[in-house]
C-alpha positions in Angstrom: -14.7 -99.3 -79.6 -12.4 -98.6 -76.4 -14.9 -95.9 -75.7 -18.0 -97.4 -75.7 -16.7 -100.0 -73.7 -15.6 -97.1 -71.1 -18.9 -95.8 -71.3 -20.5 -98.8 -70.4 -18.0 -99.8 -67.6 -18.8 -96.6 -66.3 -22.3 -96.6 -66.3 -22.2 -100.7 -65.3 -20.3 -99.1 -61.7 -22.6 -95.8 -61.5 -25.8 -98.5 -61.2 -23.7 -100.6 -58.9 -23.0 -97.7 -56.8 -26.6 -96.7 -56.2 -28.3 -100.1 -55.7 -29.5 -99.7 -59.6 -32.0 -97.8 -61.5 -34.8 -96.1 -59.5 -38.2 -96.9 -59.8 -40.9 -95.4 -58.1 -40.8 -94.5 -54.8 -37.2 -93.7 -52.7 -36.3 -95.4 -49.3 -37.1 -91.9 -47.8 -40.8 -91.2 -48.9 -43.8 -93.6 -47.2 -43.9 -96.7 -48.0 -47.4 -97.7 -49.6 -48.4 -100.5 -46.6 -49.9 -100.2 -42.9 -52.9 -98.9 -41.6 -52.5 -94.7 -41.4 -55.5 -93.5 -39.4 -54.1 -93.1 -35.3 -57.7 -94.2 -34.0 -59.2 -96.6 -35.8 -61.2 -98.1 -33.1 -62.5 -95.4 -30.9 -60.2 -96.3 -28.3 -59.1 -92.6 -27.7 -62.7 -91.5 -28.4 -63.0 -89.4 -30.7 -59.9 -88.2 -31.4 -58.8 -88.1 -35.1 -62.9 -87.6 -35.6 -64.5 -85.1 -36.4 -68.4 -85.6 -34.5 -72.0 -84.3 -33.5 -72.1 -83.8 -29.7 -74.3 -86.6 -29.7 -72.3 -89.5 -31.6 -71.3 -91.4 -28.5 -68.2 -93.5 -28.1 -68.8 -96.1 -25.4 -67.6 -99.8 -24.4 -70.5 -101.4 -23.5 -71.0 -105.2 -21.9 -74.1 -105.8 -23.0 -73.5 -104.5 -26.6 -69.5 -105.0 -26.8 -67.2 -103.0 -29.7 -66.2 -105.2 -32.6 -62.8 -105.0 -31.0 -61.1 -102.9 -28.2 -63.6 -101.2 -25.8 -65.5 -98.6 -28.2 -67.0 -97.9 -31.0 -69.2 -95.1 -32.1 -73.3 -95.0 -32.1 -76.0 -93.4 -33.6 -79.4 -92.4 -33.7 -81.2 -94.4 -31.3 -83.7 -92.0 -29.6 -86.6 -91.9 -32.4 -86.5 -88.3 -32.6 -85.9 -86.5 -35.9 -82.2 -85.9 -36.3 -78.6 -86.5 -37.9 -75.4 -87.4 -36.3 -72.4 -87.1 -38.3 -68.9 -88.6 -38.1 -66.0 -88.3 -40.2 -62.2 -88.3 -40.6 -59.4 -87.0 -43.5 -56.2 -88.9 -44.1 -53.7 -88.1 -46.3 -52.5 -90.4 -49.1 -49.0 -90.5 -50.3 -48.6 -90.4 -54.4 -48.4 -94.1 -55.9 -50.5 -95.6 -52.7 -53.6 -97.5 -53.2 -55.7 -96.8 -50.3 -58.4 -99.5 -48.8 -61.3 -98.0 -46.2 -62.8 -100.7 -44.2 -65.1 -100.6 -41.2 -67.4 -102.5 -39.3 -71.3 -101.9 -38.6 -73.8 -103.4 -36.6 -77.4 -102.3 -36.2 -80.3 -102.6 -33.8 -84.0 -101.5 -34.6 -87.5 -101.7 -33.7 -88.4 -100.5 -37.2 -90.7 -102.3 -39.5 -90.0 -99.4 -42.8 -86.9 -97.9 -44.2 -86.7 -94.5 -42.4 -83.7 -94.3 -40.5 -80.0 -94.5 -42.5 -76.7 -95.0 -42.1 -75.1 -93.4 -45.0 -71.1 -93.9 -45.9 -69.2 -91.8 -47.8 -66.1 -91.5 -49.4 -64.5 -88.3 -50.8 -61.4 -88.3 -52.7 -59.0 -84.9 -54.1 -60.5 -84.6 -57.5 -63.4 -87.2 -57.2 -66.9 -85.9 -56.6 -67.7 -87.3 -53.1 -69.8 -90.3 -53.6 -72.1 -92.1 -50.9 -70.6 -95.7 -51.1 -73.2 -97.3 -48.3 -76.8 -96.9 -47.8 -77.7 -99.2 -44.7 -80.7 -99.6 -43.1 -82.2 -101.3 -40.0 -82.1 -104.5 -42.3 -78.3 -104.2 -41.9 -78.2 -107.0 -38.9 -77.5 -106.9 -35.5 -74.3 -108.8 -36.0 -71.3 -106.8 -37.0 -70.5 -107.2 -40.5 -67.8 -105.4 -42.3 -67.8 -103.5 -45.5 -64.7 -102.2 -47.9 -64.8 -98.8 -49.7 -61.2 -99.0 -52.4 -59.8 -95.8 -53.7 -57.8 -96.4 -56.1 -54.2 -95.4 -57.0 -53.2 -91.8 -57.9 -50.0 -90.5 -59.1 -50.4 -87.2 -56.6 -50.7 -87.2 -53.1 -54.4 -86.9 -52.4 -56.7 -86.3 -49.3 -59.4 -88.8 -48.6 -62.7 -88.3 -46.3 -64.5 -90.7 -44.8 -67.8 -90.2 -43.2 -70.7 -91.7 -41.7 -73.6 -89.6 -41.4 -77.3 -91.0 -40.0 -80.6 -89.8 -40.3 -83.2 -91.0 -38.0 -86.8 -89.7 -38.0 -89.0 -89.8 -35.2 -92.2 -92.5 -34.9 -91.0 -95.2 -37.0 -89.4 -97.1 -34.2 -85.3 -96.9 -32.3 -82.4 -97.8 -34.9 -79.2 -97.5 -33.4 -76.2 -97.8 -35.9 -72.8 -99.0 -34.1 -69.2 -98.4 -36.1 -65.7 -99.7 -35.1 -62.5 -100.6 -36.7 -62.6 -97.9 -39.6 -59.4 -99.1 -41.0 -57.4 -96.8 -43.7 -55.0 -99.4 -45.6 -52.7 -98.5 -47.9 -51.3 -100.4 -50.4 
């Protein structure tokens, strides 16, 4: 008896000692909150972006960013073409990461020929195009949420935003700002 209680008083001061049983995460590694990605909103053009020479970051009167000053366009010239955009973040193990972003669009088009497609790629998830928008999507900015989902491993996630335009079906122009990466 005298030694199990020992044993216990013991291991009763051992969990005092270090704040209690460990669960997860330590106080040292990343916590799983806060938005990770250094230029969300073009402010610093495209740096943190990987682009086409002619994805253009702008602030704009007439057409003004969602927030901030910028925001990154494309298409726009009715020409045959693609313009690509994209960005890799790294997410700690145990995080939950959220991918949100703003778009707005202006067209003269009539037909569905010019895209906006949005994709997600995740370490050990075949890449997956999440969005499909078209010059239906509204001239208004409206904002749209890709999740990830929780891994046990740190993992590398890709956003990108590529659009296709093809020439004599009228000018779509397809704005982005505030790509936020969340984690949670």
């Amino acid at each position: 008896m005298k030694a199990f209680v020992t044993t216990a008083w013991a291991a009763a001061l051992l969990l005092l000692a270090t704040g209690g049983l460990s669960h997860g995460r330590s106080a040292a590694e990343t916590p799983c909150t806060g938005q990770i990605h250094a230029n969300p909103g073009f402010e610093l053009g495209t740096t943190g972006w990987t682009a086409s020479p002619r994805t253009v970051v702008l602030g704009d009167v007439t057409r003004p960013a969602h927030t901030g000053l910028a925001y990154a366009t494309f298409a726009g010239l009715d020409v045959t073409r693609t313009d690509l955009l994209r960005t890799t973040v790294t997410v700690p193990a145990g995080c939950d990461l959220t991918v949100r972003f703003w778009v707005r669009t202006t067209t003269t088009e009539t037909t569905r020929s010019d895209y906006l497609n949005v994709g997600l790629a995740v370490t050990g998830i075949p890449p997956k195009t999440r969005f499909s928008l078209a010059f239906d999507g509204g001239s208004q900015w409206r904002q749209y949420s890709m999740p990830t989902g929780t891994a046990t491993t740190e993992r590398t996630v890709t956003a990108s935003f590529l659009a296709s335009e093809t020439a004599g079906n009228g000018v779509t122009s397809f704005d982005v700002d505030d790509v936020t990466f969340t984690l949670s």
